[in-house]
Phi, psi and omega in degrees: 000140178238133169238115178277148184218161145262014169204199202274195152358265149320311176286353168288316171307291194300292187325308165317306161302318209274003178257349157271001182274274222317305202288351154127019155251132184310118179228156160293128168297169195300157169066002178227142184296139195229122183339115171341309203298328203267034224210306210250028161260110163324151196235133171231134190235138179235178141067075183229146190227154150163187216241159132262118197248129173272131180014059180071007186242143182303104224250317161219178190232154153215130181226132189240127156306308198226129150187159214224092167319124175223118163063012156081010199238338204223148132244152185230108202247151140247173211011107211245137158217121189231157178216115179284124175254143180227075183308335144311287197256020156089185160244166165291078208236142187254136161251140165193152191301313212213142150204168190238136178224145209245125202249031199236347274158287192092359197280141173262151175212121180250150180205177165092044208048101170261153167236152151187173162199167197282193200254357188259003174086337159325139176215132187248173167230157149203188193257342202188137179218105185254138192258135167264072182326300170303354178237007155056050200221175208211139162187146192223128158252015161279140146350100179246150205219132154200121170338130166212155169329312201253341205215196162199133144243150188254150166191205175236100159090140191207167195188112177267108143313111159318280158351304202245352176034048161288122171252116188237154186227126199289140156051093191261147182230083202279120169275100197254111207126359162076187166264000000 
């Protein structure tokens, strides 16, 4: 199934239930309590896509091999690829084996080796990266290594201003000649 959205999260789900209410699974009308049992039956997903948008402007992208509704709360995708959009400074884009999205939040955790790189050719690794939507920021407290043409740095831990696509990295280690 490919799902497209004009809105955040949550409205991906709701558009997903509602296309899935027609095929015979049971939803509570608005205001009536919808069973525990029928909340924590996973939803499996192949080929799944859709966007996030901040005050109409496109913010980000995500595209998932597999992913898995759990309890209306949670998804769990594998190998993931998202690109945070900047029509000025290009985007950001991230690969990873495996991620979890808070669909209460919008907030994300990618693991498992994430890559990714800016529009300026930087390219970073860590093991795990969590996106905080609301402070519009990317941050890994894992080991981190990012590429650059002359040179590579190391350090513990990173943290992206999405916005300002500032990148700063705790405890720097310089590698001079690049990789």
């Amino acid at each position: 199934m490919q799902a497209s959205l004009t809105g955040g999260m949550r409205a991906w789900l709701g558009a997903l239930l509602l296309v899935l209410a027609p095929s015979g699974c049971e939803l509570a009308p608005p205001g009536v309590d919808t069973p525990p049992s029928a909340t924590e039956v996973p939803l499996d997903l192949d080929t799944i896509s859709f966007q996030g948008y901040r005050v109409g402007t496109r913010e980000f992208e995500v595209r998932a091999a597999h992913a898995k509704v759990i309890a209306r709360e949670k998804v769990v995708m594998e190998r993931v690829h998202i690109a945070f959009i900047d029509e000025g400074r290009g985007p950001i884009r991230i690969d990873a084996p495996l991620a979890e999205l808070d669909l209460l939040t919008d907030d994300f955790v990618l693991r498992g080796g994430v890559t990714g790189e800016t529009a300026d050719g930087e390219r970073f690794v860590t093991e795990a990266l969590q996106y905080v939507r609301e402070a519009r920021r990317l941050y890994s407290d894992k080991p981190v290594r990012v590429i650059r043409p002359r040179d590579e740095l190391a350090g513990e831990g990173m943290e992206i201003d999405v916005e300002t696509r500032l990148l700063t990295i705790r405890k720097v280690r310089v590698v001079v000649g690049g990789a």
